[in-house]
C-alpha positions in Angstrom: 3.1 -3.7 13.0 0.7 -6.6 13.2 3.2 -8.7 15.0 3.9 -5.9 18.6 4.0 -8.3 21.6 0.6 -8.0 23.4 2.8 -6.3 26.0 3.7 -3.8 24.3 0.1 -2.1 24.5 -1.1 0.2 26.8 -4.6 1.0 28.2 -6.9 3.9 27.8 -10.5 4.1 28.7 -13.8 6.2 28.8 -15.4 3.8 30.7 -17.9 3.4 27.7 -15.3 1.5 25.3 -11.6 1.4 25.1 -8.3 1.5 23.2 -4.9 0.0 22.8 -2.2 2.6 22.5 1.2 0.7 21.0 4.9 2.0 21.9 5.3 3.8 18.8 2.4 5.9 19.3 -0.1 3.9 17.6 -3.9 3.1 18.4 -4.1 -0.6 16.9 -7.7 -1.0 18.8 -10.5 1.2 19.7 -14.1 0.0 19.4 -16.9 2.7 19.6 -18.9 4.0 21.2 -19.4 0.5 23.3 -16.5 -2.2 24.0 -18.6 -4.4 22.3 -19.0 -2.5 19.0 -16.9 -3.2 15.5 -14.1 -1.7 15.4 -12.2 1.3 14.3 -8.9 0.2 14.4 -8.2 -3.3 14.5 -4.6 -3.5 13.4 -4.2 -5.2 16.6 -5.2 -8.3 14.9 -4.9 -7.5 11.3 -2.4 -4.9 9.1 -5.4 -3.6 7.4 -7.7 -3.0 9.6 -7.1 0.2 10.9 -5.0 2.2 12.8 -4.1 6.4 13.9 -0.3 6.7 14.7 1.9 9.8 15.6 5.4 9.6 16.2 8.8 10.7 15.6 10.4 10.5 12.1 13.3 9.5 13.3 14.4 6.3 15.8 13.5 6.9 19.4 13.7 5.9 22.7 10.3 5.1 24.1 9.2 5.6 27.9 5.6 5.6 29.4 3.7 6.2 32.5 0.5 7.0 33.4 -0.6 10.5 34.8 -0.4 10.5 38.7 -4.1 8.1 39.9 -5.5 8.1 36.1 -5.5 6.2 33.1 -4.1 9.4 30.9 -1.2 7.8 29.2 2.2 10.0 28.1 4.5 8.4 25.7 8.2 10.1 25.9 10.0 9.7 22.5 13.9 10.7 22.7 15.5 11.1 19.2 19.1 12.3 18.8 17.5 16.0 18.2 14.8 16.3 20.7 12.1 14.9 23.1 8.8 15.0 22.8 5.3 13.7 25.0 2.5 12.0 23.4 -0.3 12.4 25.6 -3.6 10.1 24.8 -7.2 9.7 27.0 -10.7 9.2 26.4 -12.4 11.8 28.0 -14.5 11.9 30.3 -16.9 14.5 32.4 -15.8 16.1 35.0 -18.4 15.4 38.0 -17.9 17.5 40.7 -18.5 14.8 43.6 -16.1 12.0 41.9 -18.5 9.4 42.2 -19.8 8.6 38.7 -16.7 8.1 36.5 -17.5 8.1 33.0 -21.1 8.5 33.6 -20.7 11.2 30.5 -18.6 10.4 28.2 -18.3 12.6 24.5 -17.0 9.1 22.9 -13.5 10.8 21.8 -9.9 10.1 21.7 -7.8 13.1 22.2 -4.0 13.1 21.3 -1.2 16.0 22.1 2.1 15.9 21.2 4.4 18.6 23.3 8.2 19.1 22.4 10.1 19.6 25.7 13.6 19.9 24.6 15.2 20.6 20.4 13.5 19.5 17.4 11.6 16.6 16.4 9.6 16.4 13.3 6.5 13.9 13.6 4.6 11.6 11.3 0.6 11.0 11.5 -0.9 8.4 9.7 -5.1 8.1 10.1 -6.3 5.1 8.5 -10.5 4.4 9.9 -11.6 1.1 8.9 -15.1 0.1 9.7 -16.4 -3.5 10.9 -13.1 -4.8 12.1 -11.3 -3.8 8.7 -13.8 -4.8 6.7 -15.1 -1.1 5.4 -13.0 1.3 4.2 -15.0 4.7 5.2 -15.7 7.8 3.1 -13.0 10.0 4.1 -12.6 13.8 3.0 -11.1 16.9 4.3 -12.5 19.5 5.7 -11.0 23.0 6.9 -9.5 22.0 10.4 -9.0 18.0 9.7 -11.1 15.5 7.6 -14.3 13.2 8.0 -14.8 9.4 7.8 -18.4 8.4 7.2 -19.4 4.2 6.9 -23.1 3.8 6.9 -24.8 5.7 9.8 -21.1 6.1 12.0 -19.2 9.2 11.6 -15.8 10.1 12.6 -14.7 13.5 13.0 -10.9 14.5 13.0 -9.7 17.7 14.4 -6.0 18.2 13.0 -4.3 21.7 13.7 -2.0 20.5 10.8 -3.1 20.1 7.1 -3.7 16.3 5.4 -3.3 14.6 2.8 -5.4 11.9 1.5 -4.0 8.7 -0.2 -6.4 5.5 -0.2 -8.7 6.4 1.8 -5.9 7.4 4.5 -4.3 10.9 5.9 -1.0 11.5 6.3 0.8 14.7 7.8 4.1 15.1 8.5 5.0 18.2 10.8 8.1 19.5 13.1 7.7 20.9 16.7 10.0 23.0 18.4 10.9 23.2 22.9 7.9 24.4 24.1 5.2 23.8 20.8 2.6 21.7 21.3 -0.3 20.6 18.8 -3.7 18.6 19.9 -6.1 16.3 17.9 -9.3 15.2 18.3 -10.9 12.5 16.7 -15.0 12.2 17.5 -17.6 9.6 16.9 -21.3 10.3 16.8 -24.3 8.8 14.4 -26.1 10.3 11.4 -28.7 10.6 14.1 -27.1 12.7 16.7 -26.2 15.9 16.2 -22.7 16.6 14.5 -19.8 18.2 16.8 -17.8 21.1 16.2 -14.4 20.8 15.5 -12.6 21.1 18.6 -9.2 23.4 19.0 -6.1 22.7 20.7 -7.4 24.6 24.2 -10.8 22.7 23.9 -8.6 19.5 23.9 -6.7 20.4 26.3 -9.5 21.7 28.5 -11.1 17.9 28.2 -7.2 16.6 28.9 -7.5 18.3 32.6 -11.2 17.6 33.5 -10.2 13.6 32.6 -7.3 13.9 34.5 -9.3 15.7 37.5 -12.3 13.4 37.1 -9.8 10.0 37.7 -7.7 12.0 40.5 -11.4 12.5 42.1 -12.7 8.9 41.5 -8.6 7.5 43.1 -9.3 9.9 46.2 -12.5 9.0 46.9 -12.3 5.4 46.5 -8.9 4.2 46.9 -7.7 3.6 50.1 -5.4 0.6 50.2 -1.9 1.2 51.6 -0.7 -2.1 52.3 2.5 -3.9 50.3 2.6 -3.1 46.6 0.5 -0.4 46.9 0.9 1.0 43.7 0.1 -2.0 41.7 -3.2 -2.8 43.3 -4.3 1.0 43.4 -3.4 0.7 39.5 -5.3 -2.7 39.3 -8.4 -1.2 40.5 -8.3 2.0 37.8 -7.8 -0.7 35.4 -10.9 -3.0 36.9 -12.7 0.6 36.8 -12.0 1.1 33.3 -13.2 -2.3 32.0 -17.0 -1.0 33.5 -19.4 0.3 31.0 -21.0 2.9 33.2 -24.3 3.5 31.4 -25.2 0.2 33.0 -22.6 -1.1 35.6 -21.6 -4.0 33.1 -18.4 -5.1 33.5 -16.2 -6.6 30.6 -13.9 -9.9 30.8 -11.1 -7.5 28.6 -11.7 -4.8 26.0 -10.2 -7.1 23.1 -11.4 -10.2 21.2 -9.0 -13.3 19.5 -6.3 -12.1 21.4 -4.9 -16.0 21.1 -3.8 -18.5 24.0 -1.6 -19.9 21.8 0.3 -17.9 18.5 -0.8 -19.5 15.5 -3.7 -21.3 17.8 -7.8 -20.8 17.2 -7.9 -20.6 21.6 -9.2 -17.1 20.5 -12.3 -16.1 21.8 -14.3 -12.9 22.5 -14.2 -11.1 25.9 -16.1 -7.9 25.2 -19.1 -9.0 27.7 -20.1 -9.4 30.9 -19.6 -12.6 33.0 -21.4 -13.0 35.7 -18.3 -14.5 37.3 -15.9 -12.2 36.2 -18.2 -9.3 37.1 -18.7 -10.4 40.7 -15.1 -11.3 41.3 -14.4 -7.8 39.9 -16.3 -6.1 42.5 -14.9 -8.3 44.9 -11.6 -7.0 43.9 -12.0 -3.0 44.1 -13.7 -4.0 47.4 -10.0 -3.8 48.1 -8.6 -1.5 45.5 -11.6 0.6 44.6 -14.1 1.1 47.6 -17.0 0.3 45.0 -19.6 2.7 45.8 -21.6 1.8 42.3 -22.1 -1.9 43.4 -25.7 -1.6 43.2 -25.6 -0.7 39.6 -24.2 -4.0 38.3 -26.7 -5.7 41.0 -29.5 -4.1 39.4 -28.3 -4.3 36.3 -27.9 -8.1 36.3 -31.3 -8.7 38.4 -32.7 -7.1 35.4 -31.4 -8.6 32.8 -32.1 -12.0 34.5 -34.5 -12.4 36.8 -37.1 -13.7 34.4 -34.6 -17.0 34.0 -34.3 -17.9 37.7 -38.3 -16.8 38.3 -38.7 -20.2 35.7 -36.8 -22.5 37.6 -33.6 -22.2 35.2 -29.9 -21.6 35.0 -28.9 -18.4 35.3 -27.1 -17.4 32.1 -23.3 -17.1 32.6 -22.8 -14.2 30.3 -24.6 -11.2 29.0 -24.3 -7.9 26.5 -22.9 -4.7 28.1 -26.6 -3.6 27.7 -28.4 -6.7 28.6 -27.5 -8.2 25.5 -28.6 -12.2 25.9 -27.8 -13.6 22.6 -24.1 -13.4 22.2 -23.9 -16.5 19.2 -20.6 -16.8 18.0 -19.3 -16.1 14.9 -15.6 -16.3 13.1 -14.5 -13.1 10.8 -12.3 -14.6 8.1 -11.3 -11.6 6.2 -9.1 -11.1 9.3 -5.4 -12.7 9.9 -5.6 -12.6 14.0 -2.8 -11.7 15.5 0.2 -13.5 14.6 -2.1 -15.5 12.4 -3.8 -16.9 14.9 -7.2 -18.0 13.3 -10.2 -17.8 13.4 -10.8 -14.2 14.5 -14.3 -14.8 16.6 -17.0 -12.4 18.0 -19.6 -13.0 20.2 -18.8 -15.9 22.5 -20.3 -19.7 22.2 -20.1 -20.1 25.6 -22.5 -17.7 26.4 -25.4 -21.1 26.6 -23.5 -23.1 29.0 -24.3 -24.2 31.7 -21.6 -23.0 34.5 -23.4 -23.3 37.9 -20.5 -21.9 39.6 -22.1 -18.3 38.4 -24.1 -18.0 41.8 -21.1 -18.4 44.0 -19.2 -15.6 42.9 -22.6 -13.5 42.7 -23.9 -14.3 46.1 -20.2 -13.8 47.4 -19.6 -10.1 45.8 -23.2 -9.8 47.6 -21.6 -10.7 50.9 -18.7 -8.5 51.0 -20.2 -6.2 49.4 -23.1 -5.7 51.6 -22.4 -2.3 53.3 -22.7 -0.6 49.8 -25.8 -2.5 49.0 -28.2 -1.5 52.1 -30.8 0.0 49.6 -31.2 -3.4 47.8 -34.7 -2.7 45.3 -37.5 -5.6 45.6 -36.4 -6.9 42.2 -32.6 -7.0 43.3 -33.4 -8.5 46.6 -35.6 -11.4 44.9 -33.0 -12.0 42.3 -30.6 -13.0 44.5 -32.4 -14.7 46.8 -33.7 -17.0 43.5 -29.7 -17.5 42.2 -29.7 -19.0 45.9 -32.9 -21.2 45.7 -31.3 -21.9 41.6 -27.9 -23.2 43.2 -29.8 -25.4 46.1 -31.9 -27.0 43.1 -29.5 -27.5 40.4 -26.3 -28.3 42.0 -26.5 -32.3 41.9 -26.2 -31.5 37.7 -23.3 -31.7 35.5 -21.9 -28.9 33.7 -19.2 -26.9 31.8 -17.5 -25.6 35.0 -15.4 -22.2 35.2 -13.1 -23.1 32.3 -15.9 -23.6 29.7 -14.6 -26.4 29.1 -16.0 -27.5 25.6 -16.2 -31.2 26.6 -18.9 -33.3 27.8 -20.0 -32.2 30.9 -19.0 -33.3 34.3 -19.3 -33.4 37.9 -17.0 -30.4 38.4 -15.6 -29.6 41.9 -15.5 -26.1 41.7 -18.7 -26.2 40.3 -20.1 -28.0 43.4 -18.2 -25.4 45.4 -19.6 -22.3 44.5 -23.3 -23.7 45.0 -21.7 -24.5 48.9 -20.9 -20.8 48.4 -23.7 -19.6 47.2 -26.0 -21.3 49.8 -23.6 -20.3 52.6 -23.4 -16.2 51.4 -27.5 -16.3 51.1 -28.0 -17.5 54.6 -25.3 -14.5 55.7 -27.7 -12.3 54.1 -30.9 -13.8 55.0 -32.2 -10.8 56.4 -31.1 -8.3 53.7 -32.9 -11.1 51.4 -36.0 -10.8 53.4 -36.1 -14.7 53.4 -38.3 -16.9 55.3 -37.1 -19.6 57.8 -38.4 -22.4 55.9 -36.4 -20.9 52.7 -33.0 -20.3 55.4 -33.4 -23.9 56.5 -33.5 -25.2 52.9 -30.7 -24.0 52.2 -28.4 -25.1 55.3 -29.5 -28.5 54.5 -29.0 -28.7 51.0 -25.7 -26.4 51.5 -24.6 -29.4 54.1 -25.4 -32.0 51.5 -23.1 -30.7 49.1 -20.0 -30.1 51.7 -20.6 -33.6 52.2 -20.3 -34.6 48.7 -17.4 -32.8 48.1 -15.1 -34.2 50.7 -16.7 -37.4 49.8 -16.2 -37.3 46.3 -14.2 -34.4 45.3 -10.9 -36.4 47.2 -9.0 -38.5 45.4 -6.8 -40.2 48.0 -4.7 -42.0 44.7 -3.4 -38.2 44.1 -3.6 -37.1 47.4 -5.5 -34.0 46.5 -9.2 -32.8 45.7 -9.6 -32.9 41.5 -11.0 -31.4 38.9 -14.0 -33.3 39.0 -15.8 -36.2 41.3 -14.2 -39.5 40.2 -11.0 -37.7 38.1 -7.5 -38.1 38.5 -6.7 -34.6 37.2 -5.3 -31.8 39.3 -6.8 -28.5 38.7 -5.9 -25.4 40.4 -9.9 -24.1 41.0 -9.3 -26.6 43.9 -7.6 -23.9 45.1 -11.0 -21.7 45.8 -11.5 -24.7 48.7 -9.5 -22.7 51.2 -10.2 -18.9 49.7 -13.8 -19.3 50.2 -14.1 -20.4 53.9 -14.8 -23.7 52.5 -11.7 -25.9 54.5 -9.4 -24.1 56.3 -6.1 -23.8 54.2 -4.2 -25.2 56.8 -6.7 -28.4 57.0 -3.9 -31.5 56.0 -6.0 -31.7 52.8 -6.0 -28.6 51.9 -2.0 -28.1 52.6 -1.8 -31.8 50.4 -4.1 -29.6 47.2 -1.8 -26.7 47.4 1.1 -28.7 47.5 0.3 -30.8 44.6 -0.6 -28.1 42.5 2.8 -25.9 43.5 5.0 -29.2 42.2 3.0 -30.9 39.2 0.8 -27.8 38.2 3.6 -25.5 37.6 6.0 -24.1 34.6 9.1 -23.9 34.7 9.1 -20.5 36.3 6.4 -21.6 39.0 3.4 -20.3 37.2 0.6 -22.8 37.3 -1.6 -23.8 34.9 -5.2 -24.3 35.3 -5.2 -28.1 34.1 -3.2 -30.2 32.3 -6.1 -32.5 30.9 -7.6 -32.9 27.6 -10.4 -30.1 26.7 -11.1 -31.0 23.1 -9.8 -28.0 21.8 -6.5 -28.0 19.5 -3.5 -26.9 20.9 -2.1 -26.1 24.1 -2.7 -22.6 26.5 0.1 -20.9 28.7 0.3 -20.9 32.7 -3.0 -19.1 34.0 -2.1 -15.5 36.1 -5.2 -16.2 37.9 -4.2 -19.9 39.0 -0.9 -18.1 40.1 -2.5 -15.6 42.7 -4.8 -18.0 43.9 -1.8 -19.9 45.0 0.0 -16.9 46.4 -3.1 -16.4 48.2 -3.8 -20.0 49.5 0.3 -20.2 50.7 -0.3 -17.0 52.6 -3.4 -18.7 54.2 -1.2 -21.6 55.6 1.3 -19.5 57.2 4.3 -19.9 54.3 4.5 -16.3 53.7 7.6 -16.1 51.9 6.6 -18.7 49.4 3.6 -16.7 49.1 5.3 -13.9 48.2 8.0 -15.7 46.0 4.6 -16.5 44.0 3.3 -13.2 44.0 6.6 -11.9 42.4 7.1 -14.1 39.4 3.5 -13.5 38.6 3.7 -9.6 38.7 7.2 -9.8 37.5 5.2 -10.4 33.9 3.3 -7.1 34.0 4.1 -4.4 31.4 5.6 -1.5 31.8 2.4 0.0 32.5 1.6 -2.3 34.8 -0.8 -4.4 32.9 -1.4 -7.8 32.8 -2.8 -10.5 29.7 -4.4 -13.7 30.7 -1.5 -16.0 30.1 2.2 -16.2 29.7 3.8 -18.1 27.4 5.7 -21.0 28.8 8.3 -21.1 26.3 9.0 -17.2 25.4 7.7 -15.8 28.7 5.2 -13.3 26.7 2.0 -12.4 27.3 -1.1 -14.3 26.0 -4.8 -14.1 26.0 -6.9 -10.9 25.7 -5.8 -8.1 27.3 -5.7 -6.1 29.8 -7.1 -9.2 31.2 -9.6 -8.3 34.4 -8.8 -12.3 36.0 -5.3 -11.5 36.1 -5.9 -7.9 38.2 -8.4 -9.4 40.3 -6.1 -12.2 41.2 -3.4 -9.5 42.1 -5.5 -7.3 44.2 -7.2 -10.2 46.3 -3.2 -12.2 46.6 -1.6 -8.5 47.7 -4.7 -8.3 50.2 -4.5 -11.6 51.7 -0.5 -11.4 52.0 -1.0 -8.3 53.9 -3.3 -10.0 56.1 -1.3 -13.0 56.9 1.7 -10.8 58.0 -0.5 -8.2 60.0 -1.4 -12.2 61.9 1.6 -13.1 62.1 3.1 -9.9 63.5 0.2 -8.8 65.7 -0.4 -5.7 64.1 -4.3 -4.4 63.1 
């Protein structure tokens, strides 16, 4: 079981933590009551460490779909002798207004199984394993299901069908009828909090209808995108929403760790937290696909958490905890496999001390687009991101790790250099939301001209006939493409068209997906084409006018999504599968913001508003 493709996972989300949900029915990951917590079940990257399955006894022919606007999945099984609907969620509460999805949420999985036509009889298998496998809970029956305790977590199982208990696992095997349902429950809560009740199948259900209701609400409200491959970027945004930790406005990278770049490869790392990068280029995203009406939250919420850093004069940290977290120290689990055995299996993430001054770029951009949503700016948010800018001014002329946390020395990274252009050039757009002086304006339109200076100085490289990776290199990289998405050169500039060129003939796989680099990053092994890297070109094509190219692009990326629409970080240049951790939020931010600027280039080209 260890061994499903990453594709073959789907996506379900309280907006508090998440699960994977397999083809056959069965949850292989679910951390709780945070994305960031141990796990539960963590067969996903090891046969013993946990899983809850229900599905058919018999072979089957698996479809699924989400619910209409909602991240309710429903798993059809078709045996020889019936069909029958596997319906899983995380619930959460029902707000009346729509606005605060997952603001509440009872930390729960809920699972109901309907037969719509003959007879099928089912299997469950419950199998809890504590801290990622490594603790096999307590677990005992009770009247209506059976309890899993492990230190102060409990786990409470509503079954409307008896157990049995073998090693520290239930089992059940039952038959359903057309038109019989049954509903399960399973609930988490601390020796500290008070204990639920068990829930019955209309209780389930009831929670079923205000999830469903509660996402329909959130999709009207804030979805309004109707443009080309409508569908996909609505989706992409529920799926960006999901990946939020509402308590604080955090927003994880993906809701899996070790997911590997490679099979077999130790490219695994941890992407349970919150980049700053990622963050901001996530609200930058569902400023197309999700109307994001919370923005302020993950403002606040990083000014926060930061603010004391840039106050001193230093580098904004490029990652934090869900809650605020700032020590995120890497460690490796080796009681685990990894998928595929790919080892080690890692949590927390070592790159969380870099220094990746590209951060304030994509913070002070989400700022700019965002601004409409972010009129009621608090002194402490205001100041914070008016330091990030006065932080990029003063530290840009350093090396560093650049946007690929690259584990190498550091360098003079373009991208890098970039973003603190960016950054400069967003802060003086918002000068007045900032509250800043003219002396503090005029600092930064120098220092934000020195370093456009630099970059087509340095960053060229007329040997290649493209701008680099780095001043001084010789390597292409495709962040070069963020040049002409940012305003930076115009993407029809003859350099620009020269970068974008280059990169679409000697950056590519043999199916056109690019890579981020081709360099050395003194790391073992190798990594698949980059989803990302292949919007961004989709994007920058449909900047120069070669629409059809740019939507060429856009299809073989999406062409790799699941059959729920969900896409890893990497494909595999030899197989074609998926790679990376998944659902990967760089991969549906690239396909909102490459949709988006398609459908602008052809509303140019035609004329049309």
């Amino acid at each position: 079981m260890s061994q499903r493709p990453i594709a073959d996972y789907a996506l379900i989300s309280d907006c508090h933590s998440a699960a994977l949900v397999s083809s056959a029915g069965s949850i292989d990951w679910l951390c709780m009551p945070r994305f960031d917590a141990p796990s539960i079940f963590g067969r996903l990257l090891d046969e013993r460490a946990g899983h809850w399955s229900i599905h058919p006894t018999h072979p089957a022919t698996v479809s699924r779909r989400y619910v209409d606007r909602t991240l309710v999945l429903e798993t059809e099984f078709r045996t020889d002798r019936g069909t029958v609907i596997l319906q899983d969620t995380m619930p959460v509460a029902r707000t009346g207004d729509g606005h605060q999805l997952g603001a509440a949420a009872p930390h729960a999985v809920l699972r109901c199984v309907s037969c719509i036509a003959g007879d099928v009889e089912m299997e469950l298998e419950y199998a809890p394993r504590g801290e990622y496998g490594l603790v096999t809970p307590l677990l005992t029956q009770a009247e209506r299901g059976g309890i899993a305790r492990a230190g102060a977590s409990v786990l409470l199982l509503s079954s409307p069908v008896d157990l049995t208990v073998v090693d520290a696992t239930m089992r059940a095997r039952f038959a359903l009828r057309a038109g019989e349902s049954v509903c399960f429950a399973l609930q988490h809560h601390s020796t500290s909090e008070p204990e639920p009740h068990h829930l019955d199948e209309a209780e389930i259900r009831q929670q079923i209808a205000d999830t469903i209701t509660a996402w329909q609400s959130w999709s009207s409200l804030h979805q309004r995108y109707d443009g080309p491959w409508c569908e996909l970027v609505l989706h992409s945004g529920r799926v960006l929403q999901g990946l939020m930790f509402a308590p604080t406005g955090a927003i994880v990278a993906a809701p899996t760790t070790s997911l590997p770049e490679t099979p077999g490869g130790s490219r695994n790392w941890d992407y349970r937290y919150t980049w700053v990068r990622d963050a901001s280029l996530t609200l930058n995203a569902l400023w197309v696909a999700a109307c994001p009406l919370e923005a302020h939250k993950f403002f606040n919420f990083i000014a926060s958490t930061a603010l004391t850093q840039v106050r001193r004069g230093g580098h904004l940290q490029i990652m934090f905890g869900i809650g605020g977290e700032h020590d995120l120290t890497e460690r490796e689990l080796p009681h685990l496999s990894g998928w595929r055995d790919s080892r080690p299996v890692r949590i927390g993430n070592g790159a969380w001390n870099q220094r990746q001054l590209d951060v304030y770029g994509e913070l002070l951009d989400a700022a700019f687009r965002l601004r409409d949503y972010l009129t009621d700016l608090d002194e402490t948010t205001r100041e914070f991101l008016a330091r990030a800018a006065d932080s990029a001014a003063a530290l840009w002329k350093q090396k560093d790790n650049g946007i690929w946390e690259m584990r190498t020395r550091p360098q003079h990274f373009l991208h890098s250099k970039l973003m603190c252009w960016v950054a400069l050039d967003r802060a003086m757009a918002l000068a007045d939301t900032l509250n800043a002086s003219h002396e503090r304006i005029h600092h930064w339109q120098t220092t934000r001209d020195k370093i456009r200076n630099a970059i087509l100085k340095r960053g060229w490289n007329r040997k290649i006939g493209a701008f680099t990776q780095a001043f001084g290199s010789r390597t292409l990289d495709a962040s070069a493409l963020m040049m002409a998405i940012t305003g930076f050169l115009p993407a029809t500039d003859p350099r620009m068209i020269a970068t974008i060129n280059a990169i679409a003939d000697r950056l590519t796989d043999e199916r056109g997906l690019v890579y981020r680099y081709l360099s050395r990053d003194a790391l073992p092994g190798t990594e698949g084409s980059f989803l990302l890297c292949t919007f961004w070109l989709a994007e920058t094509l449909a900047a120069t006018g070669a629409i059809e190219r740019a939507r060429e692009t856009f299809a073989r990326a999406i062409a790799f999504a699941n059959d729920v629409g969900l896409l890893a970080e990497e494909v595999d240049p030899a197989t074609g599968e998926l790679r990376g951790n998944f659902p990967q939020a760089f991969s549906h931010i690239g396909l909102v913001n490459a949709a988006w600027a398609i459908t602008q280039a052809e509303e140019v080209r035609t004329g049309s508003p």
